[in-house]
C-alpha positions as CSV (number, residue, x, y, z in Angstrom):
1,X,83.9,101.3,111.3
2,X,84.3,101.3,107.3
3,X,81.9,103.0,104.9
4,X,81.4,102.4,101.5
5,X,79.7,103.5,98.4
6,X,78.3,100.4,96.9
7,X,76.0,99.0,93.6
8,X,73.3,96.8,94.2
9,X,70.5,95.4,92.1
10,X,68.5,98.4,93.4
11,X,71.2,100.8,92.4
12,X,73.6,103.2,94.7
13,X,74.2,103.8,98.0
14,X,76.2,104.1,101.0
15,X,76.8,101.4,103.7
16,X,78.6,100.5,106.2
17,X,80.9,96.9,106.0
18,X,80.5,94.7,108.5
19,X,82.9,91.6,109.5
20,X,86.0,90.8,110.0
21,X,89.4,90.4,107.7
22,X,88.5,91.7,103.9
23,X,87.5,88.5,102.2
24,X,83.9,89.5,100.5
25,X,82.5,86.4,101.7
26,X,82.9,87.2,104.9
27,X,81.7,90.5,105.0
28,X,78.1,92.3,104.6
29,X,77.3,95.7,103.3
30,X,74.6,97.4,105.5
31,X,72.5,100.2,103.7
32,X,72.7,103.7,105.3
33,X,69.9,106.2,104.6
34,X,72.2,109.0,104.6
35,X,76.6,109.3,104.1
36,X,79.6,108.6,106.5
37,X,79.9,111.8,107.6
38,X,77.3,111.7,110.0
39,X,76.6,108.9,112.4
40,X,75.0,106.1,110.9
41,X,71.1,105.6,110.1
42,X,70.5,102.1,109.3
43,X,67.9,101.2,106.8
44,X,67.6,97.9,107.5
45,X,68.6,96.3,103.8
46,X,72.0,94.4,103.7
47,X,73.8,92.7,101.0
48,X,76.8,90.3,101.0
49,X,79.9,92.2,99.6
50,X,80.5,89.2,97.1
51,X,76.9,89.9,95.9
52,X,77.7,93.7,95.3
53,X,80.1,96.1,93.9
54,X,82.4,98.3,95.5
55,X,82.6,102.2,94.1
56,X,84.9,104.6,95.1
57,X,83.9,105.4,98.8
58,X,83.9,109.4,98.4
59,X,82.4,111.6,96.1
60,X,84.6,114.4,97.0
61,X,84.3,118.1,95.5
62,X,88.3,117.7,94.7
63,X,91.2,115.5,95.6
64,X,94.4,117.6,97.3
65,X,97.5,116.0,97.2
66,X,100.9,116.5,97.9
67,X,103.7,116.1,95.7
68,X,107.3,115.0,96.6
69,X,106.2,114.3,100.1
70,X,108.9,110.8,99.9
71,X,112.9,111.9,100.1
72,X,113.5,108.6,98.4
73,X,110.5,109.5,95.5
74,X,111.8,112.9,94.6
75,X,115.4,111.3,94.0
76,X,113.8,108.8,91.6
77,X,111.5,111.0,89.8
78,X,112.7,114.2,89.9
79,X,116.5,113.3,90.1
80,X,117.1,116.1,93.0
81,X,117.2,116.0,96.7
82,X,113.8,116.9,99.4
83,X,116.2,119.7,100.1
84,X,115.7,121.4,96.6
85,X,112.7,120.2,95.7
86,X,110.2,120.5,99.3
87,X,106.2,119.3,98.8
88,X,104.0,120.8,96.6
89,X,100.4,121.1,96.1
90,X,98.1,119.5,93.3
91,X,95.1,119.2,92.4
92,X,92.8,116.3,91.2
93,X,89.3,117.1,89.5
94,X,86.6,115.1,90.9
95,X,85.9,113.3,87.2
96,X,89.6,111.2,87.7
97,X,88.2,109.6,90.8
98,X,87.0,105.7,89.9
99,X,87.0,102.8,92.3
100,X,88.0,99.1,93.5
101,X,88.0,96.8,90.6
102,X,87.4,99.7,88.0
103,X,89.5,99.8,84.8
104,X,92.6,102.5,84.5
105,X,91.7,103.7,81.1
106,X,95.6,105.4,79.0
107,X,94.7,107.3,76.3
108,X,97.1,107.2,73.7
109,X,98.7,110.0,74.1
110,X,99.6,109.6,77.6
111,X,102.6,107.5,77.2
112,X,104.4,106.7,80.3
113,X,101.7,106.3,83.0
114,X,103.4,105.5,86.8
115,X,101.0,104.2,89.7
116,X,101.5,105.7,92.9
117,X,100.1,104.3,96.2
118,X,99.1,106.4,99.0
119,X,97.9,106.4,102.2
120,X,94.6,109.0,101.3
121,X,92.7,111.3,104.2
122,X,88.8,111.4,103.9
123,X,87.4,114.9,105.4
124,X,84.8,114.4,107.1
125,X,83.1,118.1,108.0
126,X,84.3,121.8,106.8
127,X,87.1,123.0,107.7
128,X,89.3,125.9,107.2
129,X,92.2,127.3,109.2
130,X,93.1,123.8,110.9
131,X,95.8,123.6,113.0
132,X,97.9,121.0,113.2
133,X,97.3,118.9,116.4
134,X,94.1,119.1,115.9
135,X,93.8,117.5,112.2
136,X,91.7,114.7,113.9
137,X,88.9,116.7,114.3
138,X,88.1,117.0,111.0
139,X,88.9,114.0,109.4
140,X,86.3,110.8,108.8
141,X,88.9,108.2,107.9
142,X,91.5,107.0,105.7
143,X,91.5,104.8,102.2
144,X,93.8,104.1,99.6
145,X,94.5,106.1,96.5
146,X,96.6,105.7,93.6
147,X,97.4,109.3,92.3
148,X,97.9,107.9,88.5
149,X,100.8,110.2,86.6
150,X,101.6,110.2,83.3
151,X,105.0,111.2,83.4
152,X,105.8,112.5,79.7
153,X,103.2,114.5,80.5
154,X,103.8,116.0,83.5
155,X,107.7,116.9,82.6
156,X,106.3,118.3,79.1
157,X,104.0,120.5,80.7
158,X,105.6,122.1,83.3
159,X,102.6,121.3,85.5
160,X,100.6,118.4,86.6
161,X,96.7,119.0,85.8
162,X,96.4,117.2,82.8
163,X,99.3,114.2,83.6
164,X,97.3,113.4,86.9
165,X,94.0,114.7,86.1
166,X,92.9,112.4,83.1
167,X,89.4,110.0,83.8
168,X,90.3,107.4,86.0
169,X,93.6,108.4,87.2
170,X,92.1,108.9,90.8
171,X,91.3,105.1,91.8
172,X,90.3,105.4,95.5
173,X,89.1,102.8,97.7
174,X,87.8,99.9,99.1
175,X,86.3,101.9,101.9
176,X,86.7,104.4,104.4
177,X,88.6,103.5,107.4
178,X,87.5,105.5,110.5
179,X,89.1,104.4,113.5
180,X,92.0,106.5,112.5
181,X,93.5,106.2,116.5
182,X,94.3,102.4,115.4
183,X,97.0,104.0,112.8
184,X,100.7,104.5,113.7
185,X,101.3,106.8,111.2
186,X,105.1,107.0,111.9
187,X,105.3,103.2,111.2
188,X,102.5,102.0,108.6
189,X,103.5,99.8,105.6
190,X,102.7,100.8,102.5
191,X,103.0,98.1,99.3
192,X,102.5,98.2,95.4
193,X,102.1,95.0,93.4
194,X,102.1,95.2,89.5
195,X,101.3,92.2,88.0
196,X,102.2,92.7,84.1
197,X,102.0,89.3,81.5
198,X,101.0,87.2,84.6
199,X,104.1,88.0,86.5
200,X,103.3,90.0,89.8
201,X,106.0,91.7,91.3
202,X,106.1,94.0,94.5
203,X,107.4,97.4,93.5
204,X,106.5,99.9,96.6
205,X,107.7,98.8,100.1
206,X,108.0,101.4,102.2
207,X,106.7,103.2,105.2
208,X,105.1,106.6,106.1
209,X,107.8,107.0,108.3
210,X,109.9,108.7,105.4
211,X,106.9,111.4,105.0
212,X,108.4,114.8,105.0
213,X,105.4,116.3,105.9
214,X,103.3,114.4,108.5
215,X,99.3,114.1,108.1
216,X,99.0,117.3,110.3
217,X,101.1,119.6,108.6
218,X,99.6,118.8,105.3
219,X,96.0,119.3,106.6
220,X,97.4,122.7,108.5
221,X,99.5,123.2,105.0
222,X,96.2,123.0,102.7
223,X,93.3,124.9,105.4
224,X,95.4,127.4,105.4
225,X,94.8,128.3,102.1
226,X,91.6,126.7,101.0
227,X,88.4,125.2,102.3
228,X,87.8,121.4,103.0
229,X,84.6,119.9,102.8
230,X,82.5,116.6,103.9
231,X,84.0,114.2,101.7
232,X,87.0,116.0,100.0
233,X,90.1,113.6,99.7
234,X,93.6,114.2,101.1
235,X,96.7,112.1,98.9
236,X,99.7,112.2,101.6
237,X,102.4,111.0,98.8
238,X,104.0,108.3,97.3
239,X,106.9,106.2,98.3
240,X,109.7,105.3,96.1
241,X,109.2,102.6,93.5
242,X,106.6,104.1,91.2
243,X,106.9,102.5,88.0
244,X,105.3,102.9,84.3
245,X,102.3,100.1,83.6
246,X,100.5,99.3,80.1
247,X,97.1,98.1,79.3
248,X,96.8,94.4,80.3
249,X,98.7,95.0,83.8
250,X,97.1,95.4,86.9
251,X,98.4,97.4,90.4
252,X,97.4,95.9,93.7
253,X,98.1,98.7,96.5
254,X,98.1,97.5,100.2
255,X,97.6,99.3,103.4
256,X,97.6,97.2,106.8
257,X,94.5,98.3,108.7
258,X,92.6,99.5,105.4
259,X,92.8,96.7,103.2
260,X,93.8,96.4,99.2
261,X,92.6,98.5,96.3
262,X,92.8,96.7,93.0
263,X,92.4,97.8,89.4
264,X,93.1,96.9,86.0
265,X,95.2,98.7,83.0
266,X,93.5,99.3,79.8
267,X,93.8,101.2,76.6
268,X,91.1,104.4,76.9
């Protein structure tokens, strides 16, 4: 089943998308009366996604991620091996999350802004204290994030709130995937397209088989410090070929089962 949080002409909800494949025309948002994390109450209203808008699926009380969870990202980024450098925790405020379609706004001072796209984990009832076979029990689904860093500033600062946590540097979407058994998370391709002065150009191709950490031990990792609630987003990492974009591009990221989350560059 994916849910979704969507605009229509009589303004916002959640629904569920029905169909098959991810072309809009072939797909219809059904209204819910209530969120995804409980088992859906249909109101009986339906759209056809072309006719709608897609918003980021989650309004979660803060996005968790993982840094240098890729052996192959922390040797391009940080110039060091896994071994020196293991994953770290970040944090996301709620106010950088945006969704499909929706602009990445650079302000100027942020000047060498990376995409980075992630296989994200949707949480999908409190949790604290998981262990780590049983991280299915608490989790709704999976989407697609791209954990937007501005790179000058994350190096300059010695820390990474403000180079990840600027508006819009959260783009999550298109929807909530929640048969999560139909993953094979030691084998799921994960691809980043930058198109930049019409010219679009895969630059991620990789696989969550070169996580460090695996889906369980982050959840286990992150409970054991701090609550989870309905909602809250996971980022699991990023793959190697992260690379800076400027107003006028655009980053395509691709996950087989979940679909494609697409959003434009601009100038804030």
């Amino acid at each position: 089943m994916r849910f979704a949080r969507i605009a229509t002409p009589e303004g916002l909800t959640f629904a569920v998308i029905d169909g098959e494949g991810t072309d809009p025309k072939n797909l219809t948002a059904k209204q819910i009366a209530g969120t995804p994390y409980t088992e859906p109450e249909y109101t009986g209203k339906e759209w056809a996604l072309s006719d709608i808008r897609l918003l980021a699926p989650t309004l979660p009380s803060k996005v968790v991620a993982i840094g240098r969870n890729y052996a192959d990202h922390v040797a391009e980024v940080f110039k060091k091996s896994a071994e020196s450098l293991p994953p770290t925790l970040f944090i996301k405020p709620p106010t950088s999350v945006t969704g499909p379609g929706a602009p990445i706004r650079i302000p100027e001072f942020a000047t060498n802004v990376e995409f980075e796209g992630e296989l994200a984990v949707v949480i999908g009832k409190p949790c604290k204290n998981v262990s780590e076979e049983n991280w299915k029990s608490v989790v709704r689904g999976f989407t697609i994030v791209n954990d937007v860093s501005s790179r000058d500033l994350q190096f300059s600062d010695g820390q990474w709130a403000r180079a990840k946590g600027i508006d819009t540097f959260c783009p999550l979407g298109p929807w909530i995937e929640t048969d999560i058994d139909s993953f094979d998370l030691d084998d799921l391709p994960i691809k980043a397209h930058l198109t930049h002065e019409g010219k679009t150009e895969t630059k991620q191709d990789s696989n969550s088989d070169q996580m460090i950490m695996s889906v369980g031990e982050i959840i286990e990792f992150i409970t054991a410090s701090m609550t989870l609630l309905p909602g809250d987003v996971i980022c699991t990492g990023s793959p190697a070929g992260t690379e800076a974009m400027v107003p006028g591009d655009s980053i395509a990221i691709d996950i087989p089962g979940i679909g494609t989350l697409e959003n434009p560059v601009e100038r804030a």
